[in-house]
MDTraj code that builds the backbone (N, CA, C; nanometers):
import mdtraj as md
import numpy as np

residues = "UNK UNK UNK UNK UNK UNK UNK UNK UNK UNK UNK UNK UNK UNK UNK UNK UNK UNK UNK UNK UNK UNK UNK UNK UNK UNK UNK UNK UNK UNK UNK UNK UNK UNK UNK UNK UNK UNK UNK UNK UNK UNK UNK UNK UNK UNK UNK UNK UNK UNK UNK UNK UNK UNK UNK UNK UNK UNK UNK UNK UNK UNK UNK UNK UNK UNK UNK UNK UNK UNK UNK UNK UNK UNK UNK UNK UNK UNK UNK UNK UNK UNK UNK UNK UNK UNK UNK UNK UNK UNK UNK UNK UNK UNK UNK UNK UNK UNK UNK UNK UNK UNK UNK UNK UNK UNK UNK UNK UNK UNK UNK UNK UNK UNK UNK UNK UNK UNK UNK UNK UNK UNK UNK UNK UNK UNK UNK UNK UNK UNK UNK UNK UNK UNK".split()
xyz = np.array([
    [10.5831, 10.5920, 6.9776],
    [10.7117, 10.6046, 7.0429],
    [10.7291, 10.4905, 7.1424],
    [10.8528, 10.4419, 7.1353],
    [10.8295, 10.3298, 7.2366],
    [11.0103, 10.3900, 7.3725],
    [10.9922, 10.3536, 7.4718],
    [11.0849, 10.3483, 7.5683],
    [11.2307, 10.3077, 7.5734],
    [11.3243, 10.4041, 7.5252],
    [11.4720, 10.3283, 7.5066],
    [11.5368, 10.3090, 7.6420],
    [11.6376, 10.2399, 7.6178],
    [11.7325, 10.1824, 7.7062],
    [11.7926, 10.3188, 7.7502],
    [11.8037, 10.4071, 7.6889],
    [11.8832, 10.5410, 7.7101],
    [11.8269, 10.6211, 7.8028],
    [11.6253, 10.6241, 7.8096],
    [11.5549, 10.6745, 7.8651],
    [11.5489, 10.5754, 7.9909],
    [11.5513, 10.4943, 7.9911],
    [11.4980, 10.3944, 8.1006],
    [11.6434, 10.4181, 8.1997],
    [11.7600, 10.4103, 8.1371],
    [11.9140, 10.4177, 8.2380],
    [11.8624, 10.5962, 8.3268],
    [11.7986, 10.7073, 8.2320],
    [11.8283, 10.8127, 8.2921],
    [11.7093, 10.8101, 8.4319],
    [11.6078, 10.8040, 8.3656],
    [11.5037, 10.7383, 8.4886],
    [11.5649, 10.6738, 8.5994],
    [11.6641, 10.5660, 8.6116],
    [11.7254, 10.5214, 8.7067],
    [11.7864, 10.5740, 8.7632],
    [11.9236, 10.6845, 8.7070],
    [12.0157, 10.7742, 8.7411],
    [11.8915, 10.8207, 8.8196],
    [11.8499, 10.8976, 8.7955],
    [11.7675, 11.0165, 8.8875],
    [11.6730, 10.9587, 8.9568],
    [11.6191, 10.8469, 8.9575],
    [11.5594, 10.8233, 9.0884],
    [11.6379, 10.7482, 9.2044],
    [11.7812, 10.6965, 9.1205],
    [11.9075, 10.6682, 9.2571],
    [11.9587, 10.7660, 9.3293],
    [11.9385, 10.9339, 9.2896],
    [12.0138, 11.0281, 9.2676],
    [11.9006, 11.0796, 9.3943],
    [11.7808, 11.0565, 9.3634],
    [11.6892, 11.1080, 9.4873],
    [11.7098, 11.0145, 9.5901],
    [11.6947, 10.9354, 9.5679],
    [11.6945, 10.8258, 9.6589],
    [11.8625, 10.8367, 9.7198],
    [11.9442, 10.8300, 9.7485],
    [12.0530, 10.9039, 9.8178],
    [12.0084, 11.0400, 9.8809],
    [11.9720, 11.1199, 9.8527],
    [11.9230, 11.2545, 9.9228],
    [11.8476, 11.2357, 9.9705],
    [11.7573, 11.1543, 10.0161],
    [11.6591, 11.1384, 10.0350],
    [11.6785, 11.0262, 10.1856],
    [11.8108, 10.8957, 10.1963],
    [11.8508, 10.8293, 10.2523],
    [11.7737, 10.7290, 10.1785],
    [11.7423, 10.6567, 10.1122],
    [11.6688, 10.5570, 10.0902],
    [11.7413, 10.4418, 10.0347],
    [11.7451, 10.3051, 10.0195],
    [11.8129, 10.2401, 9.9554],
    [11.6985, 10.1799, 9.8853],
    [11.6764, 10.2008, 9.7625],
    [11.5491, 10.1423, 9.6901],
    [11.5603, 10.0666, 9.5835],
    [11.5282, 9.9684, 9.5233],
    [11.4949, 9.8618, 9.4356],
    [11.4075, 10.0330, 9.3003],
    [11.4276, 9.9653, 9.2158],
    [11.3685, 10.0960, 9.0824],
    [11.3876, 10.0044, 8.9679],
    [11.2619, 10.0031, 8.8958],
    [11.2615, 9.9162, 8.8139],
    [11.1121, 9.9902, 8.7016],
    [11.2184, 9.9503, 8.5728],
    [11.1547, 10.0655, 8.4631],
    [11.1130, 9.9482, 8.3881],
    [10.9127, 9.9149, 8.3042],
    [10.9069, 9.8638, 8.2260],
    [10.8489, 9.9332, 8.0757],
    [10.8510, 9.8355, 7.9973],
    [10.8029, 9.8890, 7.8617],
    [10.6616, 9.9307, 7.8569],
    [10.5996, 9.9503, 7.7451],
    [10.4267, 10.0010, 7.7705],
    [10.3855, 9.8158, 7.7474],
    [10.4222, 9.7032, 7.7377],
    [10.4309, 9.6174, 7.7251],
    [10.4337, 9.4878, 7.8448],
    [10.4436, 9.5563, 7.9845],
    [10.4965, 9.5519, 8.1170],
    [10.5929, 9.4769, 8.0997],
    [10.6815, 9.5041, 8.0534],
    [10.8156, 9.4299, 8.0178],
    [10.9358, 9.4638, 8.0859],
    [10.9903, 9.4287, 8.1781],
    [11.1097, 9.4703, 8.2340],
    [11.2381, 9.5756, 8.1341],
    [11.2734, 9.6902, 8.1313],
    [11.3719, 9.7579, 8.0604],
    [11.4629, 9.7903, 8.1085],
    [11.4609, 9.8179, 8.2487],
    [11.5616, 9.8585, 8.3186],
    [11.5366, 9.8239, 8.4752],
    [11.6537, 9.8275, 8.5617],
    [11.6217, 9.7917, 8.6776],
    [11.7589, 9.7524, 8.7133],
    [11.7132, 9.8572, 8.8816],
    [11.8769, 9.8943, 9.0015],
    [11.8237, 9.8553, 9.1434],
    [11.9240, 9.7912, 9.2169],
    [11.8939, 9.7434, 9.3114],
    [12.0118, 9.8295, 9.3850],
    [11.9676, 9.9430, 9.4623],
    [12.0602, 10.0069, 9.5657],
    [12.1352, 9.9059, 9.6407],
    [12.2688, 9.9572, 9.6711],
    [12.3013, 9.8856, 9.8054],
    [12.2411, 9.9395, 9.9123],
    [12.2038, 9.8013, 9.9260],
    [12.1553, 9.8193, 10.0687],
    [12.0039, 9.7806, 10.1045],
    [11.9288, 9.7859, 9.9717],
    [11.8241, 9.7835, 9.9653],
    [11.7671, 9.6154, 9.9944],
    [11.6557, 9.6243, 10.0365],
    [11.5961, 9.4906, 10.1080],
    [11.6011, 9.4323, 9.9290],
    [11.5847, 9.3076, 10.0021],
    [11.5542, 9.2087, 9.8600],
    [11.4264, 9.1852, 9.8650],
    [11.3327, 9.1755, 9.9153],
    [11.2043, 9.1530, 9.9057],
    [11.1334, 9.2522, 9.8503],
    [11.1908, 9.3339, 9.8884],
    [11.1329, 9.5200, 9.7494],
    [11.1255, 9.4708, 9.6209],
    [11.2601, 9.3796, 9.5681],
    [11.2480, 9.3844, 9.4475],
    [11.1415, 9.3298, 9.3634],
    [11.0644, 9.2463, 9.4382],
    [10.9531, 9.2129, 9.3597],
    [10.8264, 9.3078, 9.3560],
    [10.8336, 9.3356, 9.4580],
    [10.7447, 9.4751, 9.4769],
    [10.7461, 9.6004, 9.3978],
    [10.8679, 9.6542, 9.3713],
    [10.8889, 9.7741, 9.2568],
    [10.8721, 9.7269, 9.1384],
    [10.9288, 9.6090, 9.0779],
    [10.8120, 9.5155, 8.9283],
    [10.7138, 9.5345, 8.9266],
    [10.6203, 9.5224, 9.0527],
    [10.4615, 9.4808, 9.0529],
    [10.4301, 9.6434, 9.0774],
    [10.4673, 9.7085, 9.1286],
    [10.4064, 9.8743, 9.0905],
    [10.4556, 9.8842, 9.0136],
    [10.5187, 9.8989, 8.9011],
    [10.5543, 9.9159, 8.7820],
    [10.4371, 9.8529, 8.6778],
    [10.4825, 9.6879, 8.7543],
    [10.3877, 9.6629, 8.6132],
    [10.1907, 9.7017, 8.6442],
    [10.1789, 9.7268, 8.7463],
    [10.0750, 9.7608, 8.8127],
    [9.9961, 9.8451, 8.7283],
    [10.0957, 9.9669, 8.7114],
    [10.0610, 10.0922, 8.6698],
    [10.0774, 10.0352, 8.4880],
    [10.1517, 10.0514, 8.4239],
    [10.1485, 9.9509, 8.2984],
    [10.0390, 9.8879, 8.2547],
    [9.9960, 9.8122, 8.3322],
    [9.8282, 9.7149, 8.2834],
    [9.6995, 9.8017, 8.3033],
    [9.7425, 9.9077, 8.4117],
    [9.6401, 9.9982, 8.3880],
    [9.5947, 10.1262, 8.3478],
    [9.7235, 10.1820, 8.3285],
    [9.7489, 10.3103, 8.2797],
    [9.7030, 10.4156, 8.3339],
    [9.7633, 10.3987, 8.4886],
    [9.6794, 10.4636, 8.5652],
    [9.8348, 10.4548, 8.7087],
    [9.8280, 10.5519, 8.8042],
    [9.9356, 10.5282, 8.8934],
    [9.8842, 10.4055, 9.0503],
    [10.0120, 10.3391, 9.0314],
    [9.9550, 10.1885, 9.0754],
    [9.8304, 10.2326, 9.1916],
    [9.8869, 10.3277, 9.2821],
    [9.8092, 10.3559, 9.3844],
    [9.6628, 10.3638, 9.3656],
    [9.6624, 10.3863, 9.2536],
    [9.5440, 10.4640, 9.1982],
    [9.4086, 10.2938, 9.2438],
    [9.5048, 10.2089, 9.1905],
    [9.4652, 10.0744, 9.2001],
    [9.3503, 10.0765, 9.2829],
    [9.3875, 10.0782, 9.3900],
    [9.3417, 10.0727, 9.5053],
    [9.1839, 10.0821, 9.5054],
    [9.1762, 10.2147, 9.4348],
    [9.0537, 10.2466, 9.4485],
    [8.9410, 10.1651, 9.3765],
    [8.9969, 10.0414, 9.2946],
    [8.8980, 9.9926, 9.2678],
    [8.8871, 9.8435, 9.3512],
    [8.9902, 9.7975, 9.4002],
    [9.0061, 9.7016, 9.4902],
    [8.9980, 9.6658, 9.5850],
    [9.0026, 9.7717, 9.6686],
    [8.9606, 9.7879, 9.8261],
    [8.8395, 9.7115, 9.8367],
    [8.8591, 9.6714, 9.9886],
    [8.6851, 9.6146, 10.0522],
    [8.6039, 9.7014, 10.0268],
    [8.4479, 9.6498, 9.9290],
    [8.3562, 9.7498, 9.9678],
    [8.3894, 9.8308, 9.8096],
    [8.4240, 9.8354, 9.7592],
    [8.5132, 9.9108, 9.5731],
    [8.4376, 9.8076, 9.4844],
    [8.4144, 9.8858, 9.3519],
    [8.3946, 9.7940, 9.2332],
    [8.4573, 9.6682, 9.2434],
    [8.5895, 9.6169, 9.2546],
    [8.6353, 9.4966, 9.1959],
    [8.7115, 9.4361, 9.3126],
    [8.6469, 9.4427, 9.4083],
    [8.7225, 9.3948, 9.5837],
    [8.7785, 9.2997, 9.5140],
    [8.8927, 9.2574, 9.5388],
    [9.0112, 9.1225, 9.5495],
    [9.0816, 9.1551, 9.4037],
    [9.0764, 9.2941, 9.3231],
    [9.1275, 9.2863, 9.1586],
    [9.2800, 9.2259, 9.1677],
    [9.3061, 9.3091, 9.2944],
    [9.4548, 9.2957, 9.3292],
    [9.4907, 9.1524, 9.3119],
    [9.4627, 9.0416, 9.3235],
    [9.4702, 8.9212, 9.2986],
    [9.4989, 8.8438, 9.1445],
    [9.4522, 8.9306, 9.0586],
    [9.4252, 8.9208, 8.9017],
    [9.5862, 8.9664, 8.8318],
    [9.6268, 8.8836, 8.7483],
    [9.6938, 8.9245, 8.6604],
    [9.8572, 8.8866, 8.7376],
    [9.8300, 8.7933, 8.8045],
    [9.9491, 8.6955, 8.8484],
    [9.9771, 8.7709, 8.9745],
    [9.8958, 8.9034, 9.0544],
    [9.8738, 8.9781, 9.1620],
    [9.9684, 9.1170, 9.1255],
    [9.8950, 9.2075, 9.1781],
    [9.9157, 9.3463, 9.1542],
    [9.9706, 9.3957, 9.2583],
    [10.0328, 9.5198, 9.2644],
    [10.0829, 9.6087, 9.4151],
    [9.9967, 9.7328, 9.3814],
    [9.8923, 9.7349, 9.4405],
    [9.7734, 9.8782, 9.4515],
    [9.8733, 9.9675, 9.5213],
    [10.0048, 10.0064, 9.5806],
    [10.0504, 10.0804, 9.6802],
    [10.1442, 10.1813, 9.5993],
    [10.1440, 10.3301, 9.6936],
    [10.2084, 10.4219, 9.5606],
    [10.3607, 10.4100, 9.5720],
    [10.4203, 10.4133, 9.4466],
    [10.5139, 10.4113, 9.3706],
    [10.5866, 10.3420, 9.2619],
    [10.4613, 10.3309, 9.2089],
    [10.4222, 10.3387, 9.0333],
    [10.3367, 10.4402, 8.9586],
    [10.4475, 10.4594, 8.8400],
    [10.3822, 10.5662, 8.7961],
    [10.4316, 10.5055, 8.6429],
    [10.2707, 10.5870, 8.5673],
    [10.2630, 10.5033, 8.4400],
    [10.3776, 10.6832, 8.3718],
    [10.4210, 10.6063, 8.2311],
    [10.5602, 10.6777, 8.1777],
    [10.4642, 10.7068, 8.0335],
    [10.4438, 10.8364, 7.9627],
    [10.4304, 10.8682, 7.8357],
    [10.5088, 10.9449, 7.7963],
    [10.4588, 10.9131, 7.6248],
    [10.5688, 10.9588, 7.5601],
    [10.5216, 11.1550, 7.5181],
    [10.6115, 11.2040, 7.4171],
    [10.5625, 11.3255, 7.4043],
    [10.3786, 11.3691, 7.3536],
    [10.3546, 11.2560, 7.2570],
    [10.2365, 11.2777, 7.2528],
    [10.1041, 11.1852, 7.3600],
    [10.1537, 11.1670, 7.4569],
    [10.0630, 11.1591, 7.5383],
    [10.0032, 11.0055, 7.5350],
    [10.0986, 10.9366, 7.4740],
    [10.0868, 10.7887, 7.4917],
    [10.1505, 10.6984, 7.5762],
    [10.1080, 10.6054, 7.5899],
    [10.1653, 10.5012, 7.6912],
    [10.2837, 10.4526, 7.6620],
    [10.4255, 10.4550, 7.7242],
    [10.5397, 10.3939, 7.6740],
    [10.6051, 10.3281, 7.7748],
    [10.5673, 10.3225, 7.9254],
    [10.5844, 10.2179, 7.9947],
    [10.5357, 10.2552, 8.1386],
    [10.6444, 10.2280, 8.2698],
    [10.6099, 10.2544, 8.3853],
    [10.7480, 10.2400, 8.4577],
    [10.7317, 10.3246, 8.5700],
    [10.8110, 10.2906, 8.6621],
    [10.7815, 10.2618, 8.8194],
    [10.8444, 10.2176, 8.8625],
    [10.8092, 10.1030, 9.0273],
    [10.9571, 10.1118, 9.0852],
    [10.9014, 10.1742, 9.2891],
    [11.0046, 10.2485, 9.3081],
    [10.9356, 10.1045, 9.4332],
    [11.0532, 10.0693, 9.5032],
    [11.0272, 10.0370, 9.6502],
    [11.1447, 10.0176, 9.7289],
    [11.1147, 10.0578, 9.8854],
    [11.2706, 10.0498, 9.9707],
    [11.2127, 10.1455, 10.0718],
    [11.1179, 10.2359, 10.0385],
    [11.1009, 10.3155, 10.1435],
    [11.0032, 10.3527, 10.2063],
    [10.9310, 10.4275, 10.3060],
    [10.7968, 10.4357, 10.2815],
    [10.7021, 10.4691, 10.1822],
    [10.6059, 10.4659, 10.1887],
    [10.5158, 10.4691, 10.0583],
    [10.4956, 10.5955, 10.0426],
    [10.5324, 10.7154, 10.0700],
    [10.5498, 10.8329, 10.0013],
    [10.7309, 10.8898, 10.0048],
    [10.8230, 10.7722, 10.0203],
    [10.9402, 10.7596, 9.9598],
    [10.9033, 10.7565, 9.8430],
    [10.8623, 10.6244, 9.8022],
    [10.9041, 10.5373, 9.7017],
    [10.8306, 10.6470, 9.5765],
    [10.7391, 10.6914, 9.6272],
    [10.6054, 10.7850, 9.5155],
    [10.7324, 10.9216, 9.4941],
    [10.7818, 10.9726, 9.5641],
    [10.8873, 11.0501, 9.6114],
    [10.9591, 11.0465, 9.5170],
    [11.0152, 10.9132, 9.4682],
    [11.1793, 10.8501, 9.3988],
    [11.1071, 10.8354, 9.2500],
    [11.0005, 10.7725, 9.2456],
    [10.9494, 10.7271, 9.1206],
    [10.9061, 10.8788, 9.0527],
    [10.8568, 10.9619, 9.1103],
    [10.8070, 11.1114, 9.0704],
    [11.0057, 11.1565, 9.0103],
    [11.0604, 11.1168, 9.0988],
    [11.1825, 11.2094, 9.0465],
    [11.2429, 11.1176, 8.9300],
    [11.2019, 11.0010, 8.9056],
    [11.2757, 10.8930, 8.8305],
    [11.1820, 10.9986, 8.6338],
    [11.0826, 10.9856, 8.7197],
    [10.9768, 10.9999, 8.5669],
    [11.0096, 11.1878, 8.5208],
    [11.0291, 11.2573, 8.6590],
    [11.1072, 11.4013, 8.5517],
    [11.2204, 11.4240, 8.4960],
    [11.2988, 11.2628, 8.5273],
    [11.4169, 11.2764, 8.3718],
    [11.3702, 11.3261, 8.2585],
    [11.2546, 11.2223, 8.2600],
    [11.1980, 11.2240, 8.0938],
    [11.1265, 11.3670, 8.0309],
    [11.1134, 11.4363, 8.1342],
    [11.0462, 11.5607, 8.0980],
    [11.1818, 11.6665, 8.1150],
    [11.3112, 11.6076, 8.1832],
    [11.3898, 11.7388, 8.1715],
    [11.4486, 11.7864, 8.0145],
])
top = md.Topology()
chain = top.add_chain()
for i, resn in enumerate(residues, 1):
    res = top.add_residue(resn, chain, resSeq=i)
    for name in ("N", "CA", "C"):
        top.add_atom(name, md.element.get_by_symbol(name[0]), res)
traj = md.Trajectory(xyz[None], top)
């Protein structure tokens, strides 16, 4: 199964949809299992420097199939792979990326939330990814 344009717009709807209730103006950006850009909204209002940041938890989570935050744990000072974060044109270890499967439990992309604090953005991206399960 791979990630449509249809799925990737509703993911957006609903994590803009939190992100208003929420007050947030956030950058949200949906890629393929491919880390391929599919979709992607830039709130008004939202900083511009997010936007590279919600790519890179997106694609974060994508290269590893794992939620970006999760990263961390191998990168940190003192972790298996201190500096990984550096690898792969540089990563965002910080939460709000979350990897996207399909019904049978495969990889079909990611999404990368940023604009707010870091349990905003985990916040927006959690509500972006239960489109796909509503």
């Amino acid at each position: 199964m791979t990630l449509t344009i249809v799925q990737a717009g509703a993911m957006i709807a609903a994590g803009t949809a939190r992100a208003d209730a929420i007050g947030v103006a956030a950058n949200i950006a949906v890629l393929d299992a491919a880390a391929h850009l599919k979709g992607f909204a830039r709130m008004d209002g939202a900083v511009l420097g997010s936007i590279d940041v919600a790519i890179g938890k997106a694609r974060t989570s994508a290269l590893f199939q794992l939620r970006s935050d999760a990263v961390w744990d191998y990168c940190r000072p003192g972790a298996p792979a201190p500096n990984l974060e550096a690898s792969n044109g540089g990563l965002m270890p910080f939460p709000g990326g979350l990897p996207v499967t399909g019904p049978d439990g495969g990889m079909i992309g990611a999404v990368g939330v940023s604009g707010g604090a870091p349990s905003q953005d985990l916040d927006i991206a959690q509500a972006a990814l239960a489109a796909l399960k509503a």
